[in-house]
ROKOLLO-923299 format. One line per field, with one value per residue (C-alpha): residue in three letters; residue number from 1; x, y, z; chain. Coordinates in steps of 0.5 Angstrom, whole numbers, plus 500, padded with zeros to 3 digits. Example, Ala and Ser with C-alpha at 12.3 -4.5 7.8 and 13.67 -1.06 7.14 Angstrom:
REM ROKOLLO-923299
type: ALA,SER
seq: 1,2
c1: 525,527
c2: 491,498
c3: 516,514
mol: A,A
This chain:
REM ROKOLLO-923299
type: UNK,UNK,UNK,UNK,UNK,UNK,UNK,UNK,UNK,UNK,UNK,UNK,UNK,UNK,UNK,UNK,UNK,UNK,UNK,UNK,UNK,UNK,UNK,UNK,UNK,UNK,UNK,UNK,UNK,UNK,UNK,UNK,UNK,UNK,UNK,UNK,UNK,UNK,UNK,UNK,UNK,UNK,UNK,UNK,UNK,UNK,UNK,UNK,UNK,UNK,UNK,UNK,UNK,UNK,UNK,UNK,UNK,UNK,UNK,UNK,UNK,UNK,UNK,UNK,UNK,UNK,UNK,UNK,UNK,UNK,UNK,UNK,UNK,UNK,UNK,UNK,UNK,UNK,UNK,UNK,UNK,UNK,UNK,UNK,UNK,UNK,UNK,UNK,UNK,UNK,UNK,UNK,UNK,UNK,UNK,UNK,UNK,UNK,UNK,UNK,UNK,UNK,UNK,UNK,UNK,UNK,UNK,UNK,UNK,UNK,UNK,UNK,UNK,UNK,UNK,UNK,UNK
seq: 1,2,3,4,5,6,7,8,9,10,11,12,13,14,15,16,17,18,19,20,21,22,23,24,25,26,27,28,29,30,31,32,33,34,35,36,37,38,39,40,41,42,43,44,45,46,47,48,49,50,51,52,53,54,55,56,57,58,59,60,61,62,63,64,65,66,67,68,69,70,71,72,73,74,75,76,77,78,79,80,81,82,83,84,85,86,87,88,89,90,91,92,93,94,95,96,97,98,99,100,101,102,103,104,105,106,107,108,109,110,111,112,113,114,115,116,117
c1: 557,565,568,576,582,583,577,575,584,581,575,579,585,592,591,586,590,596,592,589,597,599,592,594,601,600,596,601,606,601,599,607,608,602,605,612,609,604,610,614,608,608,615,615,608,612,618,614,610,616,613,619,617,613,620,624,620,622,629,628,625,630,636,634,638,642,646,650,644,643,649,647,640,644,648,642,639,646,646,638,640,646,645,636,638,641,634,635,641,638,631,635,639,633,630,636,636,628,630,635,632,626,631,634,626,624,631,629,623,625,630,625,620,620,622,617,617
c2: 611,612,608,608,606,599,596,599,596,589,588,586,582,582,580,585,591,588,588,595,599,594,597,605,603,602,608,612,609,610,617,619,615,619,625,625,623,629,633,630,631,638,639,636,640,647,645,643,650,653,657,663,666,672,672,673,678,683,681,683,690,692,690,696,700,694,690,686,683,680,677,674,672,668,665,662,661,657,653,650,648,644,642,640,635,641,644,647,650,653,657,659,663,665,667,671,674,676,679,683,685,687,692,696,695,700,704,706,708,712,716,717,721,728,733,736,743
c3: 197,198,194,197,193,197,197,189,186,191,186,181,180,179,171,170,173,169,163,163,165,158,155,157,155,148,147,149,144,139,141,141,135,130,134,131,124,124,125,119,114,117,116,110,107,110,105,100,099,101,108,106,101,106,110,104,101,107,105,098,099,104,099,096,100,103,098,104,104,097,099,105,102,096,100,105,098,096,102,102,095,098,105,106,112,116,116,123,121,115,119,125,119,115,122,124,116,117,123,121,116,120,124,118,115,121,121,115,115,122,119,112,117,114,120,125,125
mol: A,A,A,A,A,A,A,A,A,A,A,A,A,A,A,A,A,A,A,A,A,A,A,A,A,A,A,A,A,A,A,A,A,A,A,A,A,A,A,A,A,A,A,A,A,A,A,A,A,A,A,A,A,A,A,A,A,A,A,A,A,A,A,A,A,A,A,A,A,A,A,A,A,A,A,A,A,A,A,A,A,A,A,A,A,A,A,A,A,A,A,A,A,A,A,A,A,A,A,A,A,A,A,A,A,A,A,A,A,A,A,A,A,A,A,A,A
């Protein structure tokens, strides 16, 4: 039993039709909005538990060695404290301090092997 598009949309009518677009709609915009509001709570939960100490404890062993970057994770640190609503801002510059870190990590550690031989 084929059913074609046509004959299956003349079944109904045209208030029926109207109702289900309104109906799928609605679901839509409440789907978006809970999205948005779990990302919010997300944000606010990863602010709240402070989801840097792992990044920052790479920034503090590599310090040792590289003071300048003390210094620049003082002034992350300084700027948190002042500006939390440039919240982008403030991770794009932690993201950029753990990846320099990292690199001076792994330098480091490649010019600390002892010589084969």
């Amino acid at each position: 039993m084929r059913y074609r598009l046509r004959t299956l949309l003349m079944q109904f009518t045209l208030r029926d039709l109207l109702w289900l677009i309104a109906l799928v709609a609605l679901v839509v915009v409440w789907r978006s909005d809970l999205a948005k509001q779990e990302a919010a709570y997300r944000d606010m939960l990863r602010f709240r538990m402070g989801n840097d100490s792992r990044d920052l404890s790479i920034i503090l062993l590599v310090a040792k060695q590289h003071p300048e970057m003390l210094t620049e994770l003082k002034a992350y640190e300084a700027a948190n404290n002042k500006h939390l609503s440039e919240r982008w801002s403030l991770n794009n510059r932690l993201s950029t301090l753990v990846n320099k870190a990292t690199n001076l990590y792994k330098r480091d550690a490649e010019n600390d092997l002892p010589p084969d031989g």
